[in-house]
C-alpha positions in Angstrom: 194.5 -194.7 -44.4 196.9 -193.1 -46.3 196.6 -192.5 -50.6 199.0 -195.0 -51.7 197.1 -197.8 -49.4 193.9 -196.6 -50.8 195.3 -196.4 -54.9 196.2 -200.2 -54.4 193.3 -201.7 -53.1 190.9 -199.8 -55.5 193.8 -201.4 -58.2 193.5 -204.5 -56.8 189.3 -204.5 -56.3 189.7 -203.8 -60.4 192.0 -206.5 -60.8 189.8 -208.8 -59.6 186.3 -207.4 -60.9 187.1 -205.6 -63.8 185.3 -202.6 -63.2 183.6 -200.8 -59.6 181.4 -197.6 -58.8 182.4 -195.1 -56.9 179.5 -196.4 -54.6 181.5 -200.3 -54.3 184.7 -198.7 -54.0 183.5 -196.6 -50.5 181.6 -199.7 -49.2 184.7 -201.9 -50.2 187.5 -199.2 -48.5 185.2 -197.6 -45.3 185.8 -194.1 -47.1 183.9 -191.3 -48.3 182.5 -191.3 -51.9 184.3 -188.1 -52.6 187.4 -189.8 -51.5 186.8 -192.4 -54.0 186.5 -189.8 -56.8 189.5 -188.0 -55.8 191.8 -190.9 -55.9 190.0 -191.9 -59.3 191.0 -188.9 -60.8 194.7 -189.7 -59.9 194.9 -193.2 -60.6 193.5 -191.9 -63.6 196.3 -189.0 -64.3 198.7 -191.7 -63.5 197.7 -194.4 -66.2 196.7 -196.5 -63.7 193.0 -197.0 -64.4 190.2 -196.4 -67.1 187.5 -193.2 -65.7 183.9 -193.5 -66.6 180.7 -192.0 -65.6 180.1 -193.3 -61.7 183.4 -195.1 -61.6 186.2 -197.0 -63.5 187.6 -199.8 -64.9 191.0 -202.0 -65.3 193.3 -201.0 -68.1 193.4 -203.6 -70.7 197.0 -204.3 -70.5 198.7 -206.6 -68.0 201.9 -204.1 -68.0 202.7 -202.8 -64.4 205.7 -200.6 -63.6 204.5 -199.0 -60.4 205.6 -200.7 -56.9 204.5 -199.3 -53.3 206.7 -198.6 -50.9 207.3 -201.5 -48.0 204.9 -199.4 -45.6 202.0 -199.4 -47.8 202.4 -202.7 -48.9 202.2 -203.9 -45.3 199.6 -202.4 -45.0 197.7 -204.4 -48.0 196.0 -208.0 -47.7 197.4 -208.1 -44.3 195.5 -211.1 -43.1 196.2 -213.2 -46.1 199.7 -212.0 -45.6 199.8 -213.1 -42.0 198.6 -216.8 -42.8 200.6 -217.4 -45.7 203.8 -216.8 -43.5 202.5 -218.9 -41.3 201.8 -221.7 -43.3 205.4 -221.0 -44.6 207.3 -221.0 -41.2 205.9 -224.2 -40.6 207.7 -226.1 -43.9 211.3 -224.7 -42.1 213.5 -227.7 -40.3 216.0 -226.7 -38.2 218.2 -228.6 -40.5 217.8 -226.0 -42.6 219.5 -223.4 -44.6 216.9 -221.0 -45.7 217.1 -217.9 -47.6 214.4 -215.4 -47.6 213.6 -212.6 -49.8 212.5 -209.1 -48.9 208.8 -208.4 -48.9 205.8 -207.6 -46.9 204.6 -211.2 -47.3 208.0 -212.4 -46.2 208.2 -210.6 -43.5 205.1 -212.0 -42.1 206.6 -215.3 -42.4 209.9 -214.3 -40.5 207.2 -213.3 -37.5 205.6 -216.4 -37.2 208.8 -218.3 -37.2 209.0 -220.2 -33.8 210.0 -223.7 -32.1 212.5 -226.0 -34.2 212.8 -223.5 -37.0 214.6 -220.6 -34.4 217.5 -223.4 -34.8 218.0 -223.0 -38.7 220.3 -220.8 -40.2 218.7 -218.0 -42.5 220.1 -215.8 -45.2 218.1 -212.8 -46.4 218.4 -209.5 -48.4 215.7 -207.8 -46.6 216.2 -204.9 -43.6 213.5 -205.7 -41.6 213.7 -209.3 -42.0 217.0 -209.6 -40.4 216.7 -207.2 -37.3 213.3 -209.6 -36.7 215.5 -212.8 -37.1 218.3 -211.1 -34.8 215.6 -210.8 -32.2 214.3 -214.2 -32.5 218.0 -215.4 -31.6 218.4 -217.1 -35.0 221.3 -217.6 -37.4 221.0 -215.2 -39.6 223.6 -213.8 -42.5 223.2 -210.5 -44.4 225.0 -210.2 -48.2 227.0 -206.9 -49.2 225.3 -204.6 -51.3 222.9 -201.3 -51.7 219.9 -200.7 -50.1 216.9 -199.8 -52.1 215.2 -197.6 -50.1 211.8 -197.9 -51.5 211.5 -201.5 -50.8 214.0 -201.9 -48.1 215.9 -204.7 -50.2 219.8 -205.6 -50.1 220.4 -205.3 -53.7 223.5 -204.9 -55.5 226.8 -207.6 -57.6 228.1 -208.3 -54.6 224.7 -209.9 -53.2 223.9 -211.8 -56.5 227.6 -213.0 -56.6 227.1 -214.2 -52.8 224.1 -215.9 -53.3 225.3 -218.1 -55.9 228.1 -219.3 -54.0 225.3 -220.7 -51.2 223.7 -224.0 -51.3 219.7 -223.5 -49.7 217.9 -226.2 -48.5 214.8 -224.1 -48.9 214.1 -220.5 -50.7 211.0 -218.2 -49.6 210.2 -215.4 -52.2 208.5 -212.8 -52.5 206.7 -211.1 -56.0 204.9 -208.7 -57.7 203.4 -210.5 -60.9 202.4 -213.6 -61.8 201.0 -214.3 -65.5 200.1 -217.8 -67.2 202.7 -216.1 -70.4 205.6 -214.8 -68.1 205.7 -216.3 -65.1 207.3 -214.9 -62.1 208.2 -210.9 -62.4 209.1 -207.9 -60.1 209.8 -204.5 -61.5 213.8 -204.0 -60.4 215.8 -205.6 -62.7 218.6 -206.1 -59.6 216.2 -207.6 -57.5 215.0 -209.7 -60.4 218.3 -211.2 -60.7 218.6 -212.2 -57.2 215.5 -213.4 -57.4 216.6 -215.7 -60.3 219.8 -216.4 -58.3 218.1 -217.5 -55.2 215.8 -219.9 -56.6 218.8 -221.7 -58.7 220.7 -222.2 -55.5 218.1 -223.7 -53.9 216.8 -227.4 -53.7 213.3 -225.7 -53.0 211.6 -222.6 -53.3 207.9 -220.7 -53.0 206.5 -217.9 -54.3 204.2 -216.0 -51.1 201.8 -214.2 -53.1 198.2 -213.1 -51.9 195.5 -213.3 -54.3 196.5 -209.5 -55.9 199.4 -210.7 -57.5 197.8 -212.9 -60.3 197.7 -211.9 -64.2 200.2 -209.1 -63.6 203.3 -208.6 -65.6 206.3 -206.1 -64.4 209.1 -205.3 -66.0 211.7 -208.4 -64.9 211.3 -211.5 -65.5 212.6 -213.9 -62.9 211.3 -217.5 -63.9 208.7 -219.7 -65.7 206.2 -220.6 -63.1 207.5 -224.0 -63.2 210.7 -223.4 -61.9 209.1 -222.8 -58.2 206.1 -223.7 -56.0 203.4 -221.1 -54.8 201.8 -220.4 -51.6 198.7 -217.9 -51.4 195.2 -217.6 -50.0 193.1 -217.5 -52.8 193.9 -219.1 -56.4 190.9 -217.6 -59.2 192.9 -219.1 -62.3 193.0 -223.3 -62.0 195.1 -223.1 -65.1 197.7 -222.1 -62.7 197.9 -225.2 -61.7 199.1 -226.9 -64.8 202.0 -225.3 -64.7 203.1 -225.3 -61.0 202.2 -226.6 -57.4 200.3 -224.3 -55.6 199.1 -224.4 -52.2 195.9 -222.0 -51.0 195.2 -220.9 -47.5 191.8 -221.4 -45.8 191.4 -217.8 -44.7 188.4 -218.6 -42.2 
C-alpha cells in the first residue's frame, strides 16, 4: 500500500471517529504499528492531523485543501465506489444525454455501464472515463481544454463554455466535500466551475460520494446541497436529508 493510500484512510478513520490509537489504526489498515507512527508524524508535519501520546485526533476545522492523485483515490473505499456506480448506471436510458464528471467514483459508474445504457450518448471531462466509454462502443464526446494532471480532469474556458451550450438529460458528479453550511465543494476552482456548469445544464444530477466525503469543506464552492441529489453507501448525518434527496447503498 503505498503512503498517500495509507494518509487518507487514517484521515478518513478520524473523520469518522474523531480520534484512533496507533493500535486501531494497524488493525484498521493491515500495517505495522511503526508504520502507523511514521505516517502520524507526517500527517502531522503536514497540518493534517492532531499528535498525541499513542495516537491522534481530527483537526477541529472542516477546511481541506489537500486532494490525492486519481491512483490513490482509486484505490480508497473501493467497494462502496464500485456499488454506487452501479446503482448509478442503472438510472441511465438510452434516451439519454448524460454528462459525467471525472472521479474515481465516476469512473466506477462508467464500468458498470451495460445493456440499454451502451445506446446513450455521454459527454465527460474525464481521461479515463472516455477511453472506457470508447471501448464499451458508446457515444461519447470530449470538450476542449487542459488536462489537470493530478486528477486526470479536462478543465479549462473552453470546456465550461461548451458545457453550457449542452442540454443533459441527466448529470453524474463527482466531489470532495459536502457540509450541512456549504454544500457541494472541490478544491480547483476550474473544476468547480464546471462543476457548477454541469449541473445547471442538466434536468438532473447526483453527487457519488462514499461515506468519506461528509462534513468536509474545500476551497470551491460548487452548489447548495439542494441544487442536486446524492448517491452513497453510508449517510451518518440524517440532517442531510432535509436539505437534499439522498439515496444510500446496502453494502452487504
Amino acid at each position: 500500500m503505498i503512503a498517500e493510500t495509507r494518509y487518507q484512510m487514517i484521515l478518513d478513520i478520524l473523520n469518522r471517529q474523531k480520534s484512533a490509537t496507533v493500535q486501531q489504526f494497524a488493525e484498521a489498515l493491515g500495517i505495522s504499528e511503526s508504520t502507523v507512527r511514521r505516517d502520524l508524524v507526517a500527517l502531522g508535519e503536514q497540518g493534517r492531523l492532531n499528535r498525541v501520546h499513542g495516537g491522534a485526533t481530527v483537526l477541529e476545522q472542516q477546511f481541506y485543501s489537500h486532494e490525492p492523485d486519481m491512483m490513490t483515490k482509486e484505490g480508497i473505499f473501493t467497494r462502496e465506489k464500485q456499488l454506487i456506480g452501479q446503482y448509478a448506471a442503472s438510472l441511465i436510458r438510452q434516451e439519454d444525454f448524460v454528462y459525467i464528471d471525472a472521479g474515481s467514483t465516476t469512473l466506477q459508474l462508467v464500468n458498470a455501464i451495460s445493456g440499454e445504457a451502451l445506446n446513450a450518448t455521454y459527454v465527460t471531462n474525464g481521461l479515463a472515463h472516455t477511453r472506457a466509454l470508447a471501448r464499451k462502443g458508446c457515444t461519447v464526446y470530449v470538450p476542449a481544454g487542459r488536462i489537470k494532471q493530478r486528477t486526470e480532469a479536462i478543465v479549462g474556458a473552453a470546456v465550461l463554455t461548451s458545457l453550457h451550450r449542452y442540454n443533459f438529460t441527466k448529470a453524474f458528479m463527482g466531489v470532495n466535500g459536502i457540509s450541512l453550511d456549504r454544500g457541494f465543494t472541490t478544491p480547483g476552482i476550474e473544476e468547480g466551475e464546471l462543476k457548477a456548469a454541469a449541473i445547471q445544464s442538466a434536468y438532473e444530477s447526483w453527487f457519488l460520494a462514499d461515506e468519506s466525503k461528509f462534513d468536509k469543506i474545500y476551497a470551491a464552492g460548487i452548489c447548495d446541497l439542494s441544487r442536486s441529489s446524492i448517491i452513497t453507501n453510508r449517510l451518518y448525518d440524517e440532517r442531510y436529508r432535509e436539505h437534499t434527496s439522498i439515496k444510500e447503498i446496502e453494502i452487504l
